[in-house]
C-alpha positions in Angstrom: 76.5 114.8 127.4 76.9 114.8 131.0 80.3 115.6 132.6 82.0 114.9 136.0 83.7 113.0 138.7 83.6 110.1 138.1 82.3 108.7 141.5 79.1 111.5 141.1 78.2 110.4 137.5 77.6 107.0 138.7 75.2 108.6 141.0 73.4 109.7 137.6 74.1 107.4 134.9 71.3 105.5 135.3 68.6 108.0 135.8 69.7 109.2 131.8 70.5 106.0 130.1 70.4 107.7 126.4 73.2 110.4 127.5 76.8 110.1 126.4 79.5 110.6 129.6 82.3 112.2 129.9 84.6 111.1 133.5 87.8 111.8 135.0 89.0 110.7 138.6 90.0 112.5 141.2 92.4 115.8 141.0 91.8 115.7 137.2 89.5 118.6 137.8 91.2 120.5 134.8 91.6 118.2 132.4 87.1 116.9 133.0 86.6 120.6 132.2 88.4 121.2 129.0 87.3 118.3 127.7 83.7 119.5 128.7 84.2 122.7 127.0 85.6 120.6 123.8 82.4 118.9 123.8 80.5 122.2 123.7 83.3 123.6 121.0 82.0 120.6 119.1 78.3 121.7 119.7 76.9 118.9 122.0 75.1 120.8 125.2 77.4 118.7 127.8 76.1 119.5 131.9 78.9 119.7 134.2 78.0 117.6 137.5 79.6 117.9 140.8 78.9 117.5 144.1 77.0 120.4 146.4 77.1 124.2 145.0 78.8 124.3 142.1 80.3 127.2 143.5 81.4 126.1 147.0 84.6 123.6 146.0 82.8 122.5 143.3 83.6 123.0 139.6 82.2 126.6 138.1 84.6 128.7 139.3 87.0 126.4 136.9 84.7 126.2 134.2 83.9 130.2 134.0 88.4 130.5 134.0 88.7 127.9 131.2 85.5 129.1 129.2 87.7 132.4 127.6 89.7 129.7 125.9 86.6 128.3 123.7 85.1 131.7 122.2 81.0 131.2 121.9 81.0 128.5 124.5 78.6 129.4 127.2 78.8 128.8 130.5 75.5 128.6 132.8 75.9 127.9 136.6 73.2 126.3 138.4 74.0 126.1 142.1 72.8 123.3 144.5 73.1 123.7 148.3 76.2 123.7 150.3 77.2 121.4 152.8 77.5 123.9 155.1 73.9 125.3 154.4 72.6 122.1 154.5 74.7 121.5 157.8 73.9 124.5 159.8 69.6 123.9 158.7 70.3 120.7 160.6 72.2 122.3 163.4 69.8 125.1 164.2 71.2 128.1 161.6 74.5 128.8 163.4 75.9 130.6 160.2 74.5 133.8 161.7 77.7 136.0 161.6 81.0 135.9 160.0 82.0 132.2 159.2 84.6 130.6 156.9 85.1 127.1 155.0 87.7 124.8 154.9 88.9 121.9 153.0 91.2 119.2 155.0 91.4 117.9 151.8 95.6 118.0 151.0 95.0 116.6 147.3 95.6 120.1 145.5 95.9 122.5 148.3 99.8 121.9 150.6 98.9 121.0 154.7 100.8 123.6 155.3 98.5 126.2 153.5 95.5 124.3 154.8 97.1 124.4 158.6 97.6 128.2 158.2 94.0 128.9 156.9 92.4 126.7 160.4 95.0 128.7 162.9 93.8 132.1 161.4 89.8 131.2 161.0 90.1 130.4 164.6 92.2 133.1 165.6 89.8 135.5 164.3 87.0 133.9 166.0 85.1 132.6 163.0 82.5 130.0 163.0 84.2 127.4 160.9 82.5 124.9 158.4 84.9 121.4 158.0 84.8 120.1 154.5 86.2 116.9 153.7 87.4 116.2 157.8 88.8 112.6 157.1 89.7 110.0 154.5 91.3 106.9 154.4 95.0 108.9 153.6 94.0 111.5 156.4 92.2 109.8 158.7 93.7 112.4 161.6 93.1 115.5 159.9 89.5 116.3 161.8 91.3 115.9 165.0 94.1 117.3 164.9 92.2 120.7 163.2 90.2 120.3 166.5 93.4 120.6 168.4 94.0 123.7 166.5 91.0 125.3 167.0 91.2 125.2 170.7 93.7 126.7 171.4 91.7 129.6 170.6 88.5 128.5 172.2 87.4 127.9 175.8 86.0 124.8 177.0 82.5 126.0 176.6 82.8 126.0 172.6 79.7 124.2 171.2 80.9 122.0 167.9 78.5 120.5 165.0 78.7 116.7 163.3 76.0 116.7 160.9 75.6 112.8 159.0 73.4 112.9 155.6 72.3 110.1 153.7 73.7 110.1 150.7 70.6 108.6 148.8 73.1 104.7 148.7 72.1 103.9 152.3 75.7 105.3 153.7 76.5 108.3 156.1 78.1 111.4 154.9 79.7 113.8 157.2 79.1 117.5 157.1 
């Protein structure tokens, strides 16, 4: 069985045509990983997908929390590469000293909380990775994070917009 968003199954489905899928939409994070862990209760190996490291907003650190509640399930992560890796090889390696990672993304986590986390990564002069900087809800976000972040920078600050083909012929932003 084969588990996940629904959006990054589809990017799967049809390289394992035999396999049974298990989906859920978007913020129903939770729910796609009990029902996993049911299906491994049951005894079918089930693989969680999701989208970068699995440990970088993605879905282990979920999966490992919910596993104590299904005794002999086991739990194995296999980590991809993060956007921000993948990002900063394309930029030149600035992830060379202290850097954090932030999510615009205001589906589970309040602005407010998200705001806070950008004023003090840029207060403390962090090199900071953008994760989800726009959508069609928060189409503003990216900029006004920018606006944010200068006023702790000077001019001079140098700024990254990395675009990767996501395998469909579109752009993704990192």
């Amino acid at each position: 069985m084969i588990a996940g968003y629904t959006v990054y199954v589809d990017l799967v489905r049809a390289y394992f045509p035999e396999k049974e899928f298990l989906t859920t939409g978007m913020t129903r994070e939770e729910e796609r990983c009990r029902r996993a862990l049911e299906r491994c209760a049951e005894g079918k190996n089930t693989a969680m997908i999701c989208s970068g490291d699995a440990g970088v907003y993605g879905m282990a650190g979920l999966m490992l929390e919910l596993s104590g509640e299904y005794p002999g399930v086991e739990v194995e992560v296999i980590p991809g590469v993060t956007a921000a890796n993948a990002g900063a090889a394309v930029l030149g390696a600035p992830l060379m000293h202290d850097f954090a990672v932030i999510s615009l993304s205001d589906r589970l986590t309040p602005l407010d909380t998200i705001w806070k986390r950008v004023d003090s990564a840029a207060a403390a002069d962090f090199v900071i990775c953008i994760y989800n900087p726009a959508s069609k809800g928060r189409p503003d976000y990216l900029r006004q994070a920018c606006v944010r972040i200068m006023a702790w920078r000077g001019e001079d600050t140098v700024c990254g917009l990395v675009k990767i083909s996501d395998g469909k012929g579109r752009r993704r932003r990192f």
